[in-house]
HTML snippet that shows the backbone in 3Dmol.js (N, CA, C, O; Angstrom):
<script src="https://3Dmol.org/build/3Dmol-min.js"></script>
<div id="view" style="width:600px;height:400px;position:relative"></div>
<script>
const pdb = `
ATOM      1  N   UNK A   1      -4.222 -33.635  -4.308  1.00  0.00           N
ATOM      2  CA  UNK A   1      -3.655 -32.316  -4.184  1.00  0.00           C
ATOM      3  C   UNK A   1      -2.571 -32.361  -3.106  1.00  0.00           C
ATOM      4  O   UNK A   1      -2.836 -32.911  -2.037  1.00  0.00           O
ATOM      5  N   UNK A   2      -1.293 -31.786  -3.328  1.00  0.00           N
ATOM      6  CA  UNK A   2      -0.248 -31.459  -2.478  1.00  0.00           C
ATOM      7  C   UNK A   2       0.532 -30.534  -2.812  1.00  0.00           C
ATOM      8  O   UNK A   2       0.933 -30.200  -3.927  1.00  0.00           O
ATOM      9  N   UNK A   3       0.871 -29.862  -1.151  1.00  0.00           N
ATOM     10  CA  UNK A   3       1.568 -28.716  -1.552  1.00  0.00           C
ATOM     11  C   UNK A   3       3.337 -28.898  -1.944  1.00  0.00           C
ATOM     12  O   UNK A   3       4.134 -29.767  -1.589  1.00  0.00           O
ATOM     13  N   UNK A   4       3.490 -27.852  -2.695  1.00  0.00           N
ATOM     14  CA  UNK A   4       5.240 -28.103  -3.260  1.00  0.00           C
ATOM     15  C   UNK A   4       5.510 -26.843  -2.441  1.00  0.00           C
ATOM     16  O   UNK A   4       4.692 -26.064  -1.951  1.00  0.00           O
ATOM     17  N   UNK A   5       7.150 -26.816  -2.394  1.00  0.00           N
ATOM     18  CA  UNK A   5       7.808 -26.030  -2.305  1.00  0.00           C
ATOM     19  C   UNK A   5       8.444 -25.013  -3.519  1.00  0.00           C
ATOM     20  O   UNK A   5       9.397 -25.719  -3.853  1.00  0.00           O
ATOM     21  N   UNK A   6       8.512 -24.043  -4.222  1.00  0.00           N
ATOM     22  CA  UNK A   6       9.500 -23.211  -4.717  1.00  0.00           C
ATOM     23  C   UNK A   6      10.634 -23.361  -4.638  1.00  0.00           C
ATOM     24  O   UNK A   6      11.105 -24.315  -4.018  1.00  0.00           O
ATOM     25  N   UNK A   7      11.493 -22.311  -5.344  1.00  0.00           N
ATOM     26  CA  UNK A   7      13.065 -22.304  -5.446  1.00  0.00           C
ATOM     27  C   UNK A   7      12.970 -21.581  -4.627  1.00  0.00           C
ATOM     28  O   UNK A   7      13.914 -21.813  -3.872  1.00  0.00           O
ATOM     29  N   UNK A   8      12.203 -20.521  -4.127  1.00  0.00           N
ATOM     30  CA  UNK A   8      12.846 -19.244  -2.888  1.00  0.00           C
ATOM     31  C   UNK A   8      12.285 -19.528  -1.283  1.00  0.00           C
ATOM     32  O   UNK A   8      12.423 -18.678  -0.404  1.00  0.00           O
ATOM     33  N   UNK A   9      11.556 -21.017  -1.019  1.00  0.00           N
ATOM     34  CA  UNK A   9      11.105 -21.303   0.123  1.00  0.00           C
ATOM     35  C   UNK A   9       9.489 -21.521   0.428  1.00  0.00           C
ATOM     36  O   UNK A   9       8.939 -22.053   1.392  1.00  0.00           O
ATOM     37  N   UNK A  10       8.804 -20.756  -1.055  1.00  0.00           N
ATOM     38  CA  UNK A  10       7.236 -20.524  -0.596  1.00  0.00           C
ATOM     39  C   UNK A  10       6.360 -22.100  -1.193  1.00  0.00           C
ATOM     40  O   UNK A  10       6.607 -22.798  -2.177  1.00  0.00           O
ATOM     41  N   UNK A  11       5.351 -22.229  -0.182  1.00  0.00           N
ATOM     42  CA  UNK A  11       4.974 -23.786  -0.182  1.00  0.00           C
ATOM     43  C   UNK A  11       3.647 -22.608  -1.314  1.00  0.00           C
ATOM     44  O   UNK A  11       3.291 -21.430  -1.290  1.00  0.00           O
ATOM     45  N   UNK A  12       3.336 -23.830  -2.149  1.00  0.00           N
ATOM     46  CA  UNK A  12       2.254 -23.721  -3.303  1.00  0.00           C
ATOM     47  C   UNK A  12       1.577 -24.798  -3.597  1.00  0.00           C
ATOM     48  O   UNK A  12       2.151 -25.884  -3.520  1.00  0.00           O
ATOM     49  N   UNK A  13       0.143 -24.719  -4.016  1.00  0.00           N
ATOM     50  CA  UNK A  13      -0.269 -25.839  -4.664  1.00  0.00           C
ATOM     51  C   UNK A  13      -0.751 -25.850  -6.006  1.00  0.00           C
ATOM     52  O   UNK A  13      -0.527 -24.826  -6.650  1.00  0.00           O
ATOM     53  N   UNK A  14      -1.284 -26.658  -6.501  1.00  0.00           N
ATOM     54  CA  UNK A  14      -1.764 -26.611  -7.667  1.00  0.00           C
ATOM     55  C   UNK A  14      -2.784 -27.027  -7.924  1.00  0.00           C
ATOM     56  O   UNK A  14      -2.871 -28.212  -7.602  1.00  0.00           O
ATOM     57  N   UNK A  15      -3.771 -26.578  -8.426  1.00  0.00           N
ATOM     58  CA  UNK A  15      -5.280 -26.395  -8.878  1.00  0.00           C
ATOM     59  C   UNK A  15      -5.523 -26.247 -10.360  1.00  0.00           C
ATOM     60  O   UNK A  15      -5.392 -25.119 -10.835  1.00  0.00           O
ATOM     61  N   UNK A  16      -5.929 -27.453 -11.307  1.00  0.00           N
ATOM     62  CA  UNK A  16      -6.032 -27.041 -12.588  1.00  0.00           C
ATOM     63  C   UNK A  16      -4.663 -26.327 -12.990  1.00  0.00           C
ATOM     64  O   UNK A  16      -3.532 -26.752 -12.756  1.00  0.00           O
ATOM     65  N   UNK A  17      -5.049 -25.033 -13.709  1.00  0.00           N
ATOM     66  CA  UNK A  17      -3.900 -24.723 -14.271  1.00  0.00           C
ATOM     67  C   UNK A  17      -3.271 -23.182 -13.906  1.00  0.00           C
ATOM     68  O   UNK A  17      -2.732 -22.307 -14.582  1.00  0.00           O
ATOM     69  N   UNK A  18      -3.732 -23.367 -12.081  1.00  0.00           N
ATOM     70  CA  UNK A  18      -3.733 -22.260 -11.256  1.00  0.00           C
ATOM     71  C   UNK A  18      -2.481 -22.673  -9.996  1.00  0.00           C
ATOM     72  O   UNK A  18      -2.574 -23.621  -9.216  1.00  0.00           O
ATOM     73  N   UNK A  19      -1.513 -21.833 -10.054  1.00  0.00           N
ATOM     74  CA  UNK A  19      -0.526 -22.071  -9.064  1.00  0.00           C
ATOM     75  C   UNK A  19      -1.236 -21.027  -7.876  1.00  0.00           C
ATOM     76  O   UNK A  19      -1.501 -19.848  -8.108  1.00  0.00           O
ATOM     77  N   UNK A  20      -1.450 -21.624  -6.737  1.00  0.00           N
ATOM     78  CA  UNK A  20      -1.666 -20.950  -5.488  1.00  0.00           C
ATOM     79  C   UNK A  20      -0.516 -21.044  -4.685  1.00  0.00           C
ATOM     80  O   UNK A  20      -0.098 -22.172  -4.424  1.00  0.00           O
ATOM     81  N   UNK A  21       0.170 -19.885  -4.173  1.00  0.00           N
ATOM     82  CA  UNK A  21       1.250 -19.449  -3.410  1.00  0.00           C
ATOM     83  C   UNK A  21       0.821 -19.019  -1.735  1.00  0.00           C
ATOM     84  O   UNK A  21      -0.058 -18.227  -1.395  1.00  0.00           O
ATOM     85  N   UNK A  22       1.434 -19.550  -1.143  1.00  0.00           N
ATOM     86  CA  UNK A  22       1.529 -18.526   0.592  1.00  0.00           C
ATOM     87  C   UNK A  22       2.827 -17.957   0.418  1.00  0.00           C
ATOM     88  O   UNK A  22       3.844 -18.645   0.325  1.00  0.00           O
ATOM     89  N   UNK A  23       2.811 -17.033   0.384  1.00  0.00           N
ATOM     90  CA  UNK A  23       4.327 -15.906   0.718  1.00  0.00           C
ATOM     91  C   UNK A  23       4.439 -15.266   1.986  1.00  0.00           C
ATOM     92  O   UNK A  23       3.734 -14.312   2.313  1.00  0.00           O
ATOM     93  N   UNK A  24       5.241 -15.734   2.641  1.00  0.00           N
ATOM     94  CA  UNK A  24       5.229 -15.123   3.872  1.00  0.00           C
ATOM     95  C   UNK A  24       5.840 -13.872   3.799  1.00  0.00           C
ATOM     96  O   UNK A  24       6.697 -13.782   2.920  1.00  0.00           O
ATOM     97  N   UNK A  25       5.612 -12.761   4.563  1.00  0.00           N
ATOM     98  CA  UNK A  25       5.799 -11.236   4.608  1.00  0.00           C
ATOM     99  C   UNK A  25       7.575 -11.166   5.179  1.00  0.00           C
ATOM    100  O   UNK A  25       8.185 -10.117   4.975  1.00  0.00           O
ATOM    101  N   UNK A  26       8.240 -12.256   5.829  1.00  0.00           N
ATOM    102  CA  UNK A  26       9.668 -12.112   5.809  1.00  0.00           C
ATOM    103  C   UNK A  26      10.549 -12.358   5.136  1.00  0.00           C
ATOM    104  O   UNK A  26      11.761 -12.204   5.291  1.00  0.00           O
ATOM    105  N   UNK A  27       9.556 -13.036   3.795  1.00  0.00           N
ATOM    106  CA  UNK A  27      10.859 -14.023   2.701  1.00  0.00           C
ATOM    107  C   UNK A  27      10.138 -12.860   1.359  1.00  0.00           C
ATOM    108  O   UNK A  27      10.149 -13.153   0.163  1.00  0.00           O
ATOM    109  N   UNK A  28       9.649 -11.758   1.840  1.00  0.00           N
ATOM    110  CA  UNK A  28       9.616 -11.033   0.684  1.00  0.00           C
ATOM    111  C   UNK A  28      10.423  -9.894   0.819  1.00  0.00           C
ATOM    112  O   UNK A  28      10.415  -9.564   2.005  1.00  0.00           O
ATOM    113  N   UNK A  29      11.465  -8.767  -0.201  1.00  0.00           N
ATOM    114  CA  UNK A  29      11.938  -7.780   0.035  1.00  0.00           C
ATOM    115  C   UNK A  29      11.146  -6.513   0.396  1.00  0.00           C
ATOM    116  O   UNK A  29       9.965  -6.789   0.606  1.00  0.00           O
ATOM    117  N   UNK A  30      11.345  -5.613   0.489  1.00  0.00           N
ATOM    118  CA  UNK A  30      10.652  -4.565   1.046  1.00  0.00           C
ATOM    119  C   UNK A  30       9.754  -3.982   0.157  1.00  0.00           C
ATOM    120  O   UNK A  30       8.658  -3.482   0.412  1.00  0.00           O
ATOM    121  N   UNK A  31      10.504  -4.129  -1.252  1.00  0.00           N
ATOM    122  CA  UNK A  31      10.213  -3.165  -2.093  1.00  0.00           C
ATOM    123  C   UNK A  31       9.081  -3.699  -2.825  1.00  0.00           C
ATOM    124  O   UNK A  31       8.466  -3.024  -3.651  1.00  0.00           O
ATOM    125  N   UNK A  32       8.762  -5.045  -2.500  1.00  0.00           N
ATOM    126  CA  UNK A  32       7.116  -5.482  -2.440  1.00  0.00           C
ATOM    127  C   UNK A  32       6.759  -6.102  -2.146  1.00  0.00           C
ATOM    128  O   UNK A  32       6.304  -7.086  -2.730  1.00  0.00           O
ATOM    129  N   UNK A  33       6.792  -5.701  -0.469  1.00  0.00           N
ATOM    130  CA  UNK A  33       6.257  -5.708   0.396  1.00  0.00           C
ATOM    131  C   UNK A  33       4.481  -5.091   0.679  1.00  0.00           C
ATOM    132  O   UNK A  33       3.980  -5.270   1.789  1.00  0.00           O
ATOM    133  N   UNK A  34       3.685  -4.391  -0.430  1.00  0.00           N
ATOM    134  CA  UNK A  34       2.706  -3.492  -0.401  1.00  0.00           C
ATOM    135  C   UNK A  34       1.781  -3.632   0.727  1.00  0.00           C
ATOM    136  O   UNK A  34       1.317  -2.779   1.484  1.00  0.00           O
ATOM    137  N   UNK A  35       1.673  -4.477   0.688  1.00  0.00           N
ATOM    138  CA  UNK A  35       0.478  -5.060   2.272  1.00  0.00           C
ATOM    139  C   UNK A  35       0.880  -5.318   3.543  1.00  0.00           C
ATOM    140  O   UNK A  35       0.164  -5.564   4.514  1.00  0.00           O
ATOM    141  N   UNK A  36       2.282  -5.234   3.474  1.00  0.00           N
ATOM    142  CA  UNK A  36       2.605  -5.239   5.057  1.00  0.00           C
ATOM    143  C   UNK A  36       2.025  -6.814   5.888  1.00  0.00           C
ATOM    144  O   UNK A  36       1.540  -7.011   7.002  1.00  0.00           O
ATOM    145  N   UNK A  37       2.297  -7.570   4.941  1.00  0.00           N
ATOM    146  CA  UNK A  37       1.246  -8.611   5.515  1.00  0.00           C
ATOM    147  C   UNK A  37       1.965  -9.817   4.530  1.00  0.00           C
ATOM    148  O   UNK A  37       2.458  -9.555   3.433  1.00  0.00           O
ATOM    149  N   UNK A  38       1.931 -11.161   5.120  1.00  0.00           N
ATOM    150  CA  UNK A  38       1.564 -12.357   4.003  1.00  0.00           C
ATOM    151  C   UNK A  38       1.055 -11.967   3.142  1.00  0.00           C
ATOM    152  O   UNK A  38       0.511 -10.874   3.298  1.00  0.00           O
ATOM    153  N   UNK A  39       0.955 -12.622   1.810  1.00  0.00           N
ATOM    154  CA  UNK A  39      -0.274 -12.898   0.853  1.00  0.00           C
ATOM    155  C   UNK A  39      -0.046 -14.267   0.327  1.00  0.00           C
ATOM    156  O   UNK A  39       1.016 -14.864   0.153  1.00  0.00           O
ATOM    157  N   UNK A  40      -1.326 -14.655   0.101  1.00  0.00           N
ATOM    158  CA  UNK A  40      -1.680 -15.512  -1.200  1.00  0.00           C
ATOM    159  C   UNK A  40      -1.523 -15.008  -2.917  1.00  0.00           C
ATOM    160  O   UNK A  40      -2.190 -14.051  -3.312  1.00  0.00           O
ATOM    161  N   UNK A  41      -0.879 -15.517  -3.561  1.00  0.00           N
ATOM    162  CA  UNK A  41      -0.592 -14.995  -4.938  1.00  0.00           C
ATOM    163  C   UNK A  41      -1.232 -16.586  -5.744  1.00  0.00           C
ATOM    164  O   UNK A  41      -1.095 -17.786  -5.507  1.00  0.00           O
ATOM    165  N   UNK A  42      -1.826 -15.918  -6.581  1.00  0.00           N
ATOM    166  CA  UNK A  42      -2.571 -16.813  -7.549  1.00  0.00           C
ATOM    167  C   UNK A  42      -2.638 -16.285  -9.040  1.00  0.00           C
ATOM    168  O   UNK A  42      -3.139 -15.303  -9.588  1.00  0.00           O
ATOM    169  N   UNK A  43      -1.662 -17.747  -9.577  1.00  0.00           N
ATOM    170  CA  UNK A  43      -1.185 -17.315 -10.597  1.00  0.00           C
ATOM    171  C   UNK A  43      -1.241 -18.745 -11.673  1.00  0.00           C
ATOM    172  O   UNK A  43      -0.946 -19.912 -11.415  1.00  0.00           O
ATOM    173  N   UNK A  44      -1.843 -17.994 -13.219  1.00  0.00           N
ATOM    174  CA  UNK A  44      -2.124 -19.112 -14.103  1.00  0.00           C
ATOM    175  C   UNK A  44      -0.521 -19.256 -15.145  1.00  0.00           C
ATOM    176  O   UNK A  44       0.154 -18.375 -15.678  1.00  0.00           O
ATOM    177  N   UNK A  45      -0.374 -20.570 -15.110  1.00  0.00           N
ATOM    178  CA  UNK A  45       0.394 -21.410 -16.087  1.00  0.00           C
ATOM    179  C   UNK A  45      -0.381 -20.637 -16.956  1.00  0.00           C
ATOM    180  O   UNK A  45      -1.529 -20.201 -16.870  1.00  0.00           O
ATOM    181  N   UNK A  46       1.019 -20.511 -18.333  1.00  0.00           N
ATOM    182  CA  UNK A  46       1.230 -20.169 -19.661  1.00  0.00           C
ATOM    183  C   UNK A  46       1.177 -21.079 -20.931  1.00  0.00           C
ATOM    184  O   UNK A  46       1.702 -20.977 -22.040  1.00  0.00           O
ATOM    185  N   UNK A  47       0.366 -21.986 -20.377  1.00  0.00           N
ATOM    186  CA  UNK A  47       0.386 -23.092 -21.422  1.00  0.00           C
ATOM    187  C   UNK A  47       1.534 -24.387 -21.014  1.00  0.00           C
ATOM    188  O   UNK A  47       1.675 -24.628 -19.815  1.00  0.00           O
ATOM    189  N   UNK A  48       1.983 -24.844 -21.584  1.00  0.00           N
ATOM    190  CA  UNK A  48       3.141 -25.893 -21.916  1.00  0.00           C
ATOM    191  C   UNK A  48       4.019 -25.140 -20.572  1.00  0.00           C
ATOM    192  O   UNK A  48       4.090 -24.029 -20.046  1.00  0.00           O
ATOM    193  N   UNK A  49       4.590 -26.451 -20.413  1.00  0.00           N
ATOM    194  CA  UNK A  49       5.715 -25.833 -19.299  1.00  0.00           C
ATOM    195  C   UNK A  49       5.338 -24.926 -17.381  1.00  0.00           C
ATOM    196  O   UNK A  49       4.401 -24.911 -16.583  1.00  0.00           O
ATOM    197  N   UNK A  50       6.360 -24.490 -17.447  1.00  0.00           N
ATOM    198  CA  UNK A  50       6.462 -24.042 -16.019  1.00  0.00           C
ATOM    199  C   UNK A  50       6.615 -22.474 -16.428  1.00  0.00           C
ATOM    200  O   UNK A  50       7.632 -21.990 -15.931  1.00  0.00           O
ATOM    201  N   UNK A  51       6.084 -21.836 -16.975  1.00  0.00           N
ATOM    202  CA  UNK A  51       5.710 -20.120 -17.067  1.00  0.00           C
ATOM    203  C   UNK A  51       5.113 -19.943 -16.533  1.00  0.00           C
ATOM    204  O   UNK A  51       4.380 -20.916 -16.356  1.00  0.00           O
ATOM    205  N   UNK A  52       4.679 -18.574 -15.647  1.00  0.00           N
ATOM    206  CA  UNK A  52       3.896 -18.403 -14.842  1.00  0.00           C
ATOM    207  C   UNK A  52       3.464 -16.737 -15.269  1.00  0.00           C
ATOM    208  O   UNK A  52       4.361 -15.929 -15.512  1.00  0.00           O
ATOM    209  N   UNK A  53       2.190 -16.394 -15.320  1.00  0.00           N
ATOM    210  CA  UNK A  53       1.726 -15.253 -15.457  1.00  0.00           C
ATOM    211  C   UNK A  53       2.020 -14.295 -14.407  1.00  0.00           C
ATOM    212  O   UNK A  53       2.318 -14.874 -13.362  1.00  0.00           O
ATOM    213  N   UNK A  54       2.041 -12.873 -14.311  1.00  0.00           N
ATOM    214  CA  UNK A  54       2.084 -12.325 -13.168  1.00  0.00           C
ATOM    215  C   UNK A  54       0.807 -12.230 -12.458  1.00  0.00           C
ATOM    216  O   UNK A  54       0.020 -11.504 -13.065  1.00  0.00           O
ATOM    217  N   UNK A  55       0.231 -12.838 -11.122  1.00  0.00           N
ATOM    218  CA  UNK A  55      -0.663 -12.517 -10.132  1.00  0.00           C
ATOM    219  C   UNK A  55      -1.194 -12.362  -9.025  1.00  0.00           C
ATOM    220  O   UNK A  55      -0.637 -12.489  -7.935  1.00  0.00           O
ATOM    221  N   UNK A  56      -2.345 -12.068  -9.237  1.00  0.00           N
ATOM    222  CA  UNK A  56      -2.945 -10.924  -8.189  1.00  0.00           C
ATOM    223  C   UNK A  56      -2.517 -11.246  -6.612  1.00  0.00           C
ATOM    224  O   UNK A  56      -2.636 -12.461  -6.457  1.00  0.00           O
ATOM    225  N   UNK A  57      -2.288 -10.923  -5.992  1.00  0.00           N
ATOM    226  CA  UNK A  57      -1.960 -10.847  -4.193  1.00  0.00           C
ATOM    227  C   UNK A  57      -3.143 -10.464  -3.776  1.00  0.00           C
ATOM    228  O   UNK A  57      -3.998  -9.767  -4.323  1.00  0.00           O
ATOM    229  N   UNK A  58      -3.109 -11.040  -2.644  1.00  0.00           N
ATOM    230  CA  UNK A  58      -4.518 -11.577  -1.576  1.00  0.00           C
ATOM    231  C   UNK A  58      -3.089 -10.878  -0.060  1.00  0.00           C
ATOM    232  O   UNK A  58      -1.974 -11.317   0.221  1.00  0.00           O
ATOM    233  N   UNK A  59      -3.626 -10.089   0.334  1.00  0.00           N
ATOM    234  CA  UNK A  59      -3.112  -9.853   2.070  1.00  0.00           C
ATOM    235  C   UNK A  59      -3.968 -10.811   2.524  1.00  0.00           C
ATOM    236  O   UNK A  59      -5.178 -10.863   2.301  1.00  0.00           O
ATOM    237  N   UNK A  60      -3.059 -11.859   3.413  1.00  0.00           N
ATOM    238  CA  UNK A  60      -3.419 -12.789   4.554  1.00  0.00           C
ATOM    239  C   UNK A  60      -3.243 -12.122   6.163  1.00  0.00           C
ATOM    240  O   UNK A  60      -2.357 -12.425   6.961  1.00  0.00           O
ATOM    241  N   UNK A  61      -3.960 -11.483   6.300  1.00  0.00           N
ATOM    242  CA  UNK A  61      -3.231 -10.408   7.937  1.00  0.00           C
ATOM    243  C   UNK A  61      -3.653 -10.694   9.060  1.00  0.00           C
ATOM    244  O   UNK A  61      -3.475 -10.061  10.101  1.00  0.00           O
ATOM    245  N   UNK A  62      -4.537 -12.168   8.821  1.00  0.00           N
ATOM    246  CA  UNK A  62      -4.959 -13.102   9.906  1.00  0.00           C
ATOM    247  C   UNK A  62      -5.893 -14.350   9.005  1.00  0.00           C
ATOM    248  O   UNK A  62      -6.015 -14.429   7.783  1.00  0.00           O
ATOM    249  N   UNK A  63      -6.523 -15.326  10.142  1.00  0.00           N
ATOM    250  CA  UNK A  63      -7.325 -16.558   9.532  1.00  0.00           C
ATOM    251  C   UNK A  63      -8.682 -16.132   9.279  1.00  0.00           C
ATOM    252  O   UNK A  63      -9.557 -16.964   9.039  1.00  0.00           O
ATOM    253  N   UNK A  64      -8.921 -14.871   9.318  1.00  0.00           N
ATOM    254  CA  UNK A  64     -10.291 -14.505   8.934  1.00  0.00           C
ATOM    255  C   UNK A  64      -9.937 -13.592   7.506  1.00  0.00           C
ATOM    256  O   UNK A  64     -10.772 -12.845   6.996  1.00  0.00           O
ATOM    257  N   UNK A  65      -9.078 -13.716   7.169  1.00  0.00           N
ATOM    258  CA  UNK A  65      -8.656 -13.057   5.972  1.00  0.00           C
ATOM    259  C   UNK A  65      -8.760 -13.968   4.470  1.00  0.00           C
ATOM    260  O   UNK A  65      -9.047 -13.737   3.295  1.00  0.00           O
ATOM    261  N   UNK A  66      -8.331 -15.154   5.324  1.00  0.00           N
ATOM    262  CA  UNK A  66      -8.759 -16.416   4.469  1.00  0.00           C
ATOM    263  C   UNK A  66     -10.278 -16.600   4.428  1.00  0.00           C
ATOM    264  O   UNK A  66     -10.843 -16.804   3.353  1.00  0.00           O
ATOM    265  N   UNK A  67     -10.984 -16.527   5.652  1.00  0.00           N
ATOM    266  CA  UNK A  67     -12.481 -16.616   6.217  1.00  0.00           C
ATOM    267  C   UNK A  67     -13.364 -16.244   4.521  1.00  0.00           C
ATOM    268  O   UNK A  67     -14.128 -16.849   3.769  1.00  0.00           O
ATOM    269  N   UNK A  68     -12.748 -15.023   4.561  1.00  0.00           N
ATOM    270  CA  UNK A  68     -13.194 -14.171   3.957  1.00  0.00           C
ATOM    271  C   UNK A  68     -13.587 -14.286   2.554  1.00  0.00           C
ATOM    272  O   UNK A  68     -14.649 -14.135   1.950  1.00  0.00           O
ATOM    273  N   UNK A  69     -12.201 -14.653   2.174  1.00  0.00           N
ATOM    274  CA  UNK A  69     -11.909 -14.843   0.463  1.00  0.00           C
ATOM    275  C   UNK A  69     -12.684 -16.656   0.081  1.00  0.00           C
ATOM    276  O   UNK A  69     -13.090 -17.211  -0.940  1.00  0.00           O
ATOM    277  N   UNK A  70     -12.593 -16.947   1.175  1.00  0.00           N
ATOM    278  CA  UNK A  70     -13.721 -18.557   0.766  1.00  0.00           C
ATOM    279  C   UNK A  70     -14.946 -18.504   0.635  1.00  0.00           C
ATOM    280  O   UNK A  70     -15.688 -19.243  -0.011  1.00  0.00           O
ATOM    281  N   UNK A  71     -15.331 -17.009   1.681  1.00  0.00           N
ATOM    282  CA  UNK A  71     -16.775 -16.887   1.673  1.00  0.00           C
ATOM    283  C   UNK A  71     -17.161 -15.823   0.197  1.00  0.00           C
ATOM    284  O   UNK A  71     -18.284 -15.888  -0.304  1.00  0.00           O
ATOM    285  N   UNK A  72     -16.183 -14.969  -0.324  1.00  0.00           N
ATOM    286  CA  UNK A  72     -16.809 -14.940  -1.592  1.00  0.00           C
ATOM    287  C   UNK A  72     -16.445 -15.606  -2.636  1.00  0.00           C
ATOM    288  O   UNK A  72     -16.550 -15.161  -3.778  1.00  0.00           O
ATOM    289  N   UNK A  73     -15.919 -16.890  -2.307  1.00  0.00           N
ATOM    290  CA  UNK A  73     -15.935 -17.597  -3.554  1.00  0.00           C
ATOM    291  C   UNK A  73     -17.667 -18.317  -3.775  1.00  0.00           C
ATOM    292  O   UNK A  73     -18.495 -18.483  -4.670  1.00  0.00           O
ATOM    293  N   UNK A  74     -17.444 -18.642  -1.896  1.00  0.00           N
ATOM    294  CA  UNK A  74     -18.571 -19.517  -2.046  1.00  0.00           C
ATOM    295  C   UNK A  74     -20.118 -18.525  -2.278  1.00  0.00           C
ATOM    296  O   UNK A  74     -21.237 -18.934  -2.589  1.00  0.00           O
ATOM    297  N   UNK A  75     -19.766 -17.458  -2.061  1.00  0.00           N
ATOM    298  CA  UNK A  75     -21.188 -16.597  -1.995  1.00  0.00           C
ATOM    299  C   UNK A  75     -21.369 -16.032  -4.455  1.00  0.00           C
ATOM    300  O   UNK A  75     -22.282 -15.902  -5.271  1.00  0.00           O
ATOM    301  N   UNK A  76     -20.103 -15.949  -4.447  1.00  0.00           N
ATOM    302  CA  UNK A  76     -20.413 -16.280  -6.462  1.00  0.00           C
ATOM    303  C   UNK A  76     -20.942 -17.314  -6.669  1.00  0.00           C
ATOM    304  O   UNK A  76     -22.053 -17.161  -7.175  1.00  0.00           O
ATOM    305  N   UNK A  77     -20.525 -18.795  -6.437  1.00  0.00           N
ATOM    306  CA  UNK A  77     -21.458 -19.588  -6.873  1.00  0.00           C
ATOM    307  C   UNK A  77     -22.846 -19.578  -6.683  1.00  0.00           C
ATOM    308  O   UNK A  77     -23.662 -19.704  -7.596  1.00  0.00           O
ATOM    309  N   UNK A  78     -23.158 -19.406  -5.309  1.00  0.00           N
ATOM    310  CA  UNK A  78     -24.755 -19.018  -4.733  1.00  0.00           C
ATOM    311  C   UNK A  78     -25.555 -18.388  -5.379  1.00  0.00           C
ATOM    312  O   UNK A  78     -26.782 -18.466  -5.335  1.00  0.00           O
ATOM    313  N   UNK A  79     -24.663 -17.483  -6.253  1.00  0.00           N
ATOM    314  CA  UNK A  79     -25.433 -16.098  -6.470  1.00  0.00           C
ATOM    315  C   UNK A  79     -25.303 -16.408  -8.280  1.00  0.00           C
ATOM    316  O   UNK A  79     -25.971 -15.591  -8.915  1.00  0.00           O
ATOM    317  N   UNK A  80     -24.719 -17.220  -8.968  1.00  0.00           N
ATOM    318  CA  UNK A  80     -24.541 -17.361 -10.262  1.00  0.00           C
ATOM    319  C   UNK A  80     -26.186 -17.815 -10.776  1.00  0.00           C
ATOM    320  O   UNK A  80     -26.422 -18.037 -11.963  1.00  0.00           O
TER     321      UNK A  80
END
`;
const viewer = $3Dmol.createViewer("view");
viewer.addModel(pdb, "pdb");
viewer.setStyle({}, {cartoon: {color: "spectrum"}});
viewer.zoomTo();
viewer.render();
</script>
């Protein structure tokens, strides 16, 4: 696993057939901007190629924000 860069600056990685994004809150325009904050955007490939679905935003508004979103990944499996 390694992270890439984008065409507009944002470092991403890739997971299966899941693009994970950090967007930092200064390299985004205002007008969506909604969280006032970083986010994580996680978004699935369209099959073949480099298409990308539109997705969901994660506000990053500190390292417990991340804390957070690991602990309910890891608390679904627990609980499956």
């Amino acid at each position: 696993m390694e992270t890439k860069t984008d065409s507009k600056g944002n470092i991403y990685i890739e997971v299966g057939n899941l693009r994970i994004s950090y967007i930092e809150q200064k390299n985004r325009s205002s007008l969506k901007d909604w969280p006032k904050a970083d986010v994580l955007r996680i978004q699935a490939y369209r099959g073949e190629g480099n298409a990308l679905h539109q997705g969901a935003e994660y506000p990053v508004e500190n390292e417990r924000s991340i804390y957070n979103l690991f602990e309910a990944f890891s608390k679904l499996m627990n609980d499956k």
